[in-house]
TORVOLO-186454 format. One line per field, with one value per residue: residue number from 1; residue in three letters; chain; x, y, z of N, C-alpha, C, O, CB in turn. Coordinates in pm, 1 decimal. Atoms other than C-alpha are relative to their C-alpha. Glycine has a CB too. Layout:
TORVOLO-186454
num: NUM:...
residu: ALA:...
chaine: A:...
neast: X:...
nnorth: Y:...
nup: Z:...
caeast: X:...
canorth: Y:...
caup: Z:...
ceast: X:...
cnorth: Y:...
cup: Z:...
oeast: X:...
onorth: Y:...
oup: Z:...
cbeast: X:...
cbnorth: Y:...
cbup: Z:...
This chain:
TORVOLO-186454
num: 1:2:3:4:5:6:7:8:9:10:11:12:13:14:15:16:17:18:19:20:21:22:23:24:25:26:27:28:29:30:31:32:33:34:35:36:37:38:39:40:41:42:43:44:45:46:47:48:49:50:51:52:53:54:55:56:57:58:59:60:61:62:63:64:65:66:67:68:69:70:71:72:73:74:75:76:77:78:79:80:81:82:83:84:85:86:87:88:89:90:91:92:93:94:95:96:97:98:99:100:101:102:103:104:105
residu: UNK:UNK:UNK:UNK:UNK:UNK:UNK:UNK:UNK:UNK:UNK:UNK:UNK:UNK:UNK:UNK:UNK:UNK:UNK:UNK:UNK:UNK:UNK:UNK:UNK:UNK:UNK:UNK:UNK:UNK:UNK:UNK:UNK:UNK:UNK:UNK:UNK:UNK:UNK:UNK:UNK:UNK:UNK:UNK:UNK:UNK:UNK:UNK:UNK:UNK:UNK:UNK:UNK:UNK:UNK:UNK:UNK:UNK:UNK:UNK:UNK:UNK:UNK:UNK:UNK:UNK:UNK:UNK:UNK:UNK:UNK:UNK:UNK:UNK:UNK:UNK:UNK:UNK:UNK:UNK:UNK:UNK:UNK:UNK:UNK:UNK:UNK:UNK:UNK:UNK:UNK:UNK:UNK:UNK:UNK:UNK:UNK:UNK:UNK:UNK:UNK:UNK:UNK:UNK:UNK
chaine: A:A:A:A:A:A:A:A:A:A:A:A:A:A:A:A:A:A:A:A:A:A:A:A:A:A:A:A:A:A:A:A:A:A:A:A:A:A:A:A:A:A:A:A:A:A:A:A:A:A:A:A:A:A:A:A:A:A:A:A:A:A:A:A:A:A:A:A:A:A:A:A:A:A:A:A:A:A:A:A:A:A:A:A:A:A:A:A:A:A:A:A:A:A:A:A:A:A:A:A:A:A:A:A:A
neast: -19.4:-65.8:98.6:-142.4:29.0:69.5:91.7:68.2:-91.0:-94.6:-141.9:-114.1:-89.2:-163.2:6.9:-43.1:-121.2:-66.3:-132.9:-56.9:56.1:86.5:151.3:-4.9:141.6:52.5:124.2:109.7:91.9:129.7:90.9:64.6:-99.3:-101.5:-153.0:-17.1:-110.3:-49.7:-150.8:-93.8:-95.2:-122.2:-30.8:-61.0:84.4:-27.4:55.8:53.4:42.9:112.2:94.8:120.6:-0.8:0.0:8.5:-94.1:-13.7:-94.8:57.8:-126.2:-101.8:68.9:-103.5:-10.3:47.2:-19.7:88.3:-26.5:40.1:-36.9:-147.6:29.2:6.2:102.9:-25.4:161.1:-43.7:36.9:129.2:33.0:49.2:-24.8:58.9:-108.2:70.2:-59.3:-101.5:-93.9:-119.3:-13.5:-88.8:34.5:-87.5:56.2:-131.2:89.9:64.9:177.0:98.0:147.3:95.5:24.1:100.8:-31.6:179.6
nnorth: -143.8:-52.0:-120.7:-122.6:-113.1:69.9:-124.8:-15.3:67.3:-49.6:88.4:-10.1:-39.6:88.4:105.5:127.4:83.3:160.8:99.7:-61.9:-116.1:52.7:7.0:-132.5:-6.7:-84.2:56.5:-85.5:21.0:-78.3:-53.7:104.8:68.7:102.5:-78.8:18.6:-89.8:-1.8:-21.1:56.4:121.7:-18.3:125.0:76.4:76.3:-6.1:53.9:-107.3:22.5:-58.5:45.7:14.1:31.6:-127.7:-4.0:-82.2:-4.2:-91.9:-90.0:26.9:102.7:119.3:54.9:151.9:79.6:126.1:20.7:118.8:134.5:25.6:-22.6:-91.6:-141.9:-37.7:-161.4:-78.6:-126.4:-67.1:76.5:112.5:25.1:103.5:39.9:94.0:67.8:-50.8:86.9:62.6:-40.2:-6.0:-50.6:-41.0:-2.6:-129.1:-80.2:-134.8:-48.5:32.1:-153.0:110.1:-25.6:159.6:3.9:74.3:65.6
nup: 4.0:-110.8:-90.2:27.2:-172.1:-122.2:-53.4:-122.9:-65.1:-74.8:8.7:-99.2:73.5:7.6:86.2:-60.7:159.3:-26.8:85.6:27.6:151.4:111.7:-16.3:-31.8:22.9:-134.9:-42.4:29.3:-64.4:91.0:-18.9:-92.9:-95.7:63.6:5.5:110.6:3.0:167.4:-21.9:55.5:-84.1:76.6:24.7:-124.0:-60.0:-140.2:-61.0:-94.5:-109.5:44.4:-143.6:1.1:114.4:98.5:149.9:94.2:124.5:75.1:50.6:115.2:-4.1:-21.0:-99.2:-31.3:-140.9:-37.2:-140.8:-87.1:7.1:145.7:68.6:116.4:-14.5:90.6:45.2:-54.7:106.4:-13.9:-3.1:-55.8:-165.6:-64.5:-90.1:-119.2:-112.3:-122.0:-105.0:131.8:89.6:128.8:114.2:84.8:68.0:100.3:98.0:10.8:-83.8:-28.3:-121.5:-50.5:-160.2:-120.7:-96.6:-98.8:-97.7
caeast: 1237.5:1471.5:1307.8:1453.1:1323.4:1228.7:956.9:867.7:1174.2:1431.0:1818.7:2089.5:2350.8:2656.0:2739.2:2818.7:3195.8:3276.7:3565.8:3785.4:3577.3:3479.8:3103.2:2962.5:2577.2:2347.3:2031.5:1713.0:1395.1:1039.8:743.2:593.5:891.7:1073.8:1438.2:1583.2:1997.3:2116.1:2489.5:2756.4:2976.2:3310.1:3503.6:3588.6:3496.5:3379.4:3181.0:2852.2:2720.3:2319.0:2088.2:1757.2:1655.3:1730.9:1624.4:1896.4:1807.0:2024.5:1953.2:2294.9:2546.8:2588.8:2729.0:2792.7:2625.5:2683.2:2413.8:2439.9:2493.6:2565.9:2892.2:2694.3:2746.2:2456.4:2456.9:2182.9:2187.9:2034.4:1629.8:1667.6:1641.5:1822.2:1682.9:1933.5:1830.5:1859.3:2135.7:2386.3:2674.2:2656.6:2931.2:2911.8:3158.7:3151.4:3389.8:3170.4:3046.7:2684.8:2424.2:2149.2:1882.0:1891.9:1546.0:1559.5:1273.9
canorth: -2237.1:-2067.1:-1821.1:-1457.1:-1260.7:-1344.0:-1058.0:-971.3:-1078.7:-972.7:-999.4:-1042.1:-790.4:-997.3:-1218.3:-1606.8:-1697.2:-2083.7:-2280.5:-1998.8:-1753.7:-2050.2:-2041.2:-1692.8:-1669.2:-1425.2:-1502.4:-1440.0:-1455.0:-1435.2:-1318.7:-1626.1:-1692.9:-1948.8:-1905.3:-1921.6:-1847.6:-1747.9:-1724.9:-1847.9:-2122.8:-2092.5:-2356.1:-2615.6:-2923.4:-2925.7:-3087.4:-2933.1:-3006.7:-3007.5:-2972.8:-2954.9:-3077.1:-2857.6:-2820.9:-2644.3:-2476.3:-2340.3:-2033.8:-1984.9:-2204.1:-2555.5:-2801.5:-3187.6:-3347.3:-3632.0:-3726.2:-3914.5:-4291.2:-4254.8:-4280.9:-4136.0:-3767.0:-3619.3:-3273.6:-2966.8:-2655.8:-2374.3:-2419.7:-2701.5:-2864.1:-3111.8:-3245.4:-3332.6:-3491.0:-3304.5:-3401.9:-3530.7:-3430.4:-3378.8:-3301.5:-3053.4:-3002.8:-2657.1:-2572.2:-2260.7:-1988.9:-2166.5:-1929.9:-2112.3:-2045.7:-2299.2:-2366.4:-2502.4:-2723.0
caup: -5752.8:-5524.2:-5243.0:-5332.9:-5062.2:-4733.1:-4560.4:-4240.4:-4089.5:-3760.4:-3854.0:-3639.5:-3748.9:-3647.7:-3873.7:-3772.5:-3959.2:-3941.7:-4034.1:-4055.7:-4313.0:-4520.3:-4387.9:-4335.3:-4225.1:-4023.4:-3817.5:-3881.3:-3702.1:-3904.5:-3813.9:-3650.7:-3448.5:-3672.2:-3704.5:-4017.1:-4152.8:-4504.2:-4570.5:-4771.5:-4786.7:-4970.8:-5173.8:-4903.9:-4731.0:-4440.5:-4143.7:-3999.3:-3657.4:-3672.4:-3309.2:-3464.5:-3787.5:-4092.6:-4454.5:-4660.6:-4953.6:-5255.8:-5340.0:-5596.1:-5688.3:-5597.2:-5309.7:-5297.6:-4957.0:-4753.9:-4503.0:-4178.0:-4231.0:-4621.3:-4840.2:-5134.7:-5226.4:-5377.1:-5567.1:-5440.5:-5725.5:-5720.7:-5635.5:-5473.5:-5090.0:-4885.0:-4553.4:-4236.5:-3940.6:-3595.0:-3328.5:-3676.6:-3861.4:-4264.6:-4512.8:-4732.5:-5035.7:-5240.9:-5531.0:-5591.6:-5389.7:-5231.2:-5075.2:-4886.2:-4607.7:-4338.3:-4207.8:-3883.2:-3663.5
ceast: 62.9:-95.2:122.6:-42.0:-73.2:-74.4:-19.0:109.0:112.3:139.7:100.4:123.9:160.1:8.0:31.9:116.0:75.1:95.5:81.6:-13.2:-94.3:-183.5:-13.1:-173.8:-62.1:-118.5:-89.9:-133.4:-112.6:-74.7:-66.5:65.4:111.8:91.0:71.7:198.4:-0.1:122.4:7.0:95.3:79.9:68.2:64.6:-86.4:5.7:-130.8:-93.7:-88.2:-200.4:-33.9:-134.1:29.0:-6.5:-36.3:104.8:-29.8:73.7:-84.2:113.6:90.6:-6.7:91.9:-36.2:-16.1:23.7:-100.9:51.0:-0.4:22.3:106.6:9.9:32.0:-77.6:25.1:-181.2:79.1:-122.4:-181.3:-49.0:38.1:64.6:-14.1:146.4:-89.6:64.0:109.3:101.0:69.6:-69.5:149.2:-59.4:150.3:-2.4:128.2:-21.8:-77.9:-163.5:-40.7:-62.0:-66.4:18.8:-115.7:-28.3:-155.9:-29.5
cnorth: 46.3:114.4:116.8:137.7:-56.8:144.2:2.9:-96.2:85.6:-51.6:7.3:104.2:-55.5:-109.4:-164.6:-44.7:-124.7:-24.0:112.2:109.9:-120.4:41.2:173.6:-26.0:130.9:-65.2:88.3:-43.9:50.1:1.6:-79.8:-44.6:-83.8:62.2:-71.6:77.7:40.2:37.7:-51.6:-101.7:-24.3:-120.2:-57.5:-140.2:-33.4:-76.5:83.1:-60.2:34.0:-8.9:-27.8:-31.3:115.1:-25.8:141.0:23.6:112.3:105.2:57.1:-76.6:-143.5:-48.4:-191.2:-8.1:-129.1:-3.3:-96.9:-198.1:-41.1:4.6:76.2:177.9:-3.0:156.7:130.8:127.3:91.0:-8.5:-155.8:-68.5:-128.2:-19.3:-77.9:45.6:86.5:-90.8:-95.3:78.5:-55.9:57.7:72.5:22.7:109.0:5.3:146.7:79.3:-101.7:48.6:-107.3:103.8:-119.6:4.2:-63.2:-29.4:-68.5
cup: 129.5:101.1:-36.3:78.7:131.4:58.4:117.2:105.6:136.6:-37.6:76.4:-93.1:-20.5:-40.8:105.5:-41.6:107.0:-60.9:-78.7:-114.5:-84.3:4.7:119.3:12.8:93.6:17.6:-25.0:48.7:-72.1:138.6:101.5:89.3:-7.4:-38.7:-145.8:27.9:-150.1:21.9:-115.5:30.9:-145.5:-29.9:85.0:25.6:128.1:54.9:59.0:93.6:-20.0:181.2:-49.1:-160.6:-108.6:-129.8:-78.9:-112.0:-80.4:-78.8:-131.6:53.0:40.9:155.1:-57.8:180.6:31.6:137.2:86.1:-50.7:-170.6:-60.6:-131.2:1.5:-61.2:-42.3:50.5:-80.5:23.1:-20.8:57.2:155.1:43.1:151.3:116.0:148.4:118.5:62.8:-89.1:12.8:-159.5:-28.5:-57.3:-50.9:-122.0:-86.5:-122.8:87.2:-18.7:84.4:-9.0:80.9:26.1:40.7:102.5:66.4:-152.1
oeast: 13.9:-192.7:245.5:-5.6:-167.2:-8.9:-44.1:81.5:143.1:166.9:126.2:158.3:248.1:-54.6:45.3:99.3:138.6:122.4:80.3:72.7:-208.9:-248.0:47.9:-233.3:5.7:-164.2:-85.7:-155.3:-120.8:-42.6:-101.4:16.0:203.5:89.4:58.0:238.5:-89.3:153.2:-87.4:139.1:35.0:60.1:170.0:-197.9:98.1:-218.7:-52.8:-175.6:-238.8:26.7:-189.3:132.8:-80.6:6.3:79.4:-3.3:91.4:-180.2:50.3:119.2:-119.8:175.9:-131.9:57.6:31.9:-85.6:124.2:-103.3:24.6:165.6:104.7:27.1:-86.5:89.6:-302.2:195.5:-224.1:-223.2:-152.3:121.6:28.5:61.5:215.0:-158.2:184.9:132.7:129.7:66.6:-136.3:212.7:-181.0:247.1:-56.3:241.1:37.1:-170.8:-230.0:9.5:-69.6:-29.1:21.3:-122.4:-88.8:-263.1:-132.9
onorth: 15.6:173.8:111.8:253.9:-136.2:245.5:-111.8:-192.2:198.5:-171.5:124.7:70.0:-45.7:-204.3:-162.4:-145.1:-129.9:26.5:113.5:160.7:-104.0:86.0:220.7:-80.1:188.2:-145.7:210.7:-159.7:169.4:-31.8:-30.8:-129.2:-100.6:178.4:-189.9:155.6:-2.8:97.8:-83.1:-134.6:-62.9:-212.7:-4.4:-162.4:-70.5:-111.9:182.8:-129.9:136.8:-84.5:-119.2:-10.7:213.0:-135.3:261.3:-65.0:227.8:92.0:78.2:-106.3:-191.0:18.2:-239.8:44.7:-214.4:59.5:-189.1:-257.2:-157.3:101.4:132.7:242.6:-98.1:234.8:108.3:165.0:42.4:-50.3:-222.6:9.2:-228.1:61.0:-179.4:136.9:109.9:-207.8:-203.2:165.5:-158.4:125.0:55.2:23.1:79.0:9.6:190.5:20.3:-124.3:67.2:-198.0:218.7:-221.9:102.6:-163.8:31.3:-132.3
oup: 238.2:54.9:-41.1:96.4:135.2:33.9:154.3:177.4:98.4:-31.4:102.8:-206.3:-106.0:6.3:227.8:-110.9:212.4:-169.9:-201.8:-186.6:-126.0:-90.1:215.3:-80.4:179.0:-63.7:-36.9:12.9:-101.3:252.7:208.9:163.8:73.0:-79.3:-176.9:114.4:-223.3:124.8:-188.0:141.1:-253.4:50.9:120.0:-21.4:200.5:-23.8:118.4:42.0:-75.7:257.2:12.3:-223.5:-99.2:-166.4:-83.3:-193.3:-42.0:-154.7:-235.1:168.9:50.9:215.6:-118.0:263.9:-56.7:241.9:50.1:-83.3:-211.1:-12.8:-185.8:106.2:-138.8:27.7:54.0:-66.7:72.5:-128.7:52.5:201.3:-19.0:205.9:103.5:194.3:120.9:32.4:-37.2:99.9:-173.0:52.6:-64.6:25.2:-228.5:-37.5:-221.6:142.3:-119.8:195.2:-91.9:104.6:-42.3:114.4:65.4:66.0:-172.1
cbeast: -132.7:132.1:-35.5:25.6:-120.5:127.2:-126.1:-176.0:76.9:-33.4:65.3:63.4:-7.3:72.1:126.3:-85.0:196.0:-74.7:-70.4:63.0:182.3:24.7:-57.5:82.0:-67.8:-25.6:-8.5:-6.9:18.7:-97.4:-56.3:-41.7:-53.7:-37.7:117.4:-144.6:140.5:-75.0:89.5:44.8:-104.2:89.3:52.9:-8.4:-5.7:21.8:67.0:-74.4:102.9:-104.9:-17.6:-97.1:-92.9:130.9:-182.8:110.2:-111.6:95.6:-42.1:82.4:82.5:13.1:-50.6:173.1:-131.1:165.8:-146.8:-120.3:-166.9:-49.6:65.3:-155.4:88.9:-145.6:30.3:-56.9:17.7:84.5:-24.4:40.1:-180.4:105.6:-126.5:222.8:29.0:-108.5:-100.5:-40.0:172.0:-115.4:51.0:-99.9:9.6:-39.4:59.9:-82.6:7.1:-54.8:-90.2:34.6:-179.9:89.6:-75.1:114.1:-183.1
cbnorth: 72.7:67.9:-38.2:53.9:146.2:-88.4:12.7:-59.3:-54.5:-25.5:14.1:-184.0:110.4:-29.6:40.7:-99.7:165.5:-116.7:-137.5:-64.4:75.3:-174.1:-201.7:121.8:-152.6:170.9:-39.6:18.5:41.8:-100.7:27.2:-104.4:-60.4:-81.0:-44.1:78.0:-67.3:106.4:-62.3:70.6:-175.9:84.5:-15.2:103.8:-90.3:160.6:-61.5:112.9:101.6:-89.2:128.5:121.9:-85.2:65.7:21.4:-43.9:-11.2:-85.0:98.1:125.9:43.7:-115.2:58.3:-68.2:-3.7:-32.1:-45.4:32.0:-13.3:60.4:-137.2:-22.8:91.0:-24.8:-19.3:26.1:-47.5:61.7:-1.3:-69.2:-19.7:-21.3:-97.3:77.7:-175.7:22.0:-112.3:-17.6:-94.1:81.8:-79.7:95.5:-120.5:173.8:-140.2:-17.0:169.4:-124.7:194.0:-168.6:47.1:-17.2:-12.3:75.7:175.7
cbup: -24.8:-64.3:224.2:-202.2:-31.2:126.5:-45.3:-15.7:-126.4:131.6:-104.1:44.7:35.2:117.5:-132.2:-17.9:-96.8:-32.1:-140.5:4.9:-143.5:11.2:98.3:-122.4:42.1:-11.1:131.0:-137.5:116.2:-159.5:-107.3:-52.1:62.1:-106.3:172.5:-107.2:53.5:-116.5:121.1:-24.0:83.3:65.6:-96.8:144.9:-54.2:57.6:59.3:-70.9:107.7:-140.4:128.5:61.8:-5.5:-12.8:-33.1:-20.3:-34.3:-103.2:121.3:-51.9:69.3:-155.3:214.6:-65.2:16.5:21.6:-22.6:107.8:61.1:-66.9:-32.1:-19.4:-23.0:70.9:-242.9:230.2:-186.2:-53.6:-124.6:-90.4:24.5:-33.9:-72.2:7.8:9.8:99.0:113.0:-150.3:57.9:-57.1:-89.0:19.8:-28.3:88.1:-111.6:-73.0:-27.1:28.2:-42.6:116.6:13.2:154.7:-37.1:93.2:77.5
């Protein structure tokens, strides 16, 4: 099940835009301190830099992933969660608008 509201949250009003528009997110800071993004990420493929470990989940639409160290792509659709390792690089591969939250730590 996708998360479809987040509560008790601080948002950054300026957005974040990567890779030339493709990737669009803002920040967001809950309640307890944990930092969280949600955005978009436009049909493209592209490379994303991680520092801390993240769980990505789709909240619409879909993407194809490539984790560190793998040649596999795997698919993540709407309600569902993929796990990348801090201090990496992933692929991701969209040919449909995909909304996520990033949860970071």
């Amino acid at each position: 099940m996708s998360t479809t509201q987040l509560e008790g949250v601080t948002v950054a009003t300026q957005a974040s835009v990567y890779f030339d528009g493709k990737c669009v997110s803002h920040s967001l800071t809950m309640a307890d301190g944990s930092k969280k993004s949600v955005g978009v990420v436009l049909p493209a493929t592209l490379v994303f830099g991680t520092a801390a470990p993240e769980i990505m989940e789709c909240v619409a639409g879909s993407c194809e992933y490539q984790l560190p160290g793998s040649t596999e792509w795997m698919t993540s659709s709407a309600g569902q969660t993929f796990h990348v390792p801090g201090n990496t690089q992933f692929q991701i591969r969209v040919s449909t608008v995909y909304h996520y939250i990033c949860h970071y730590g």
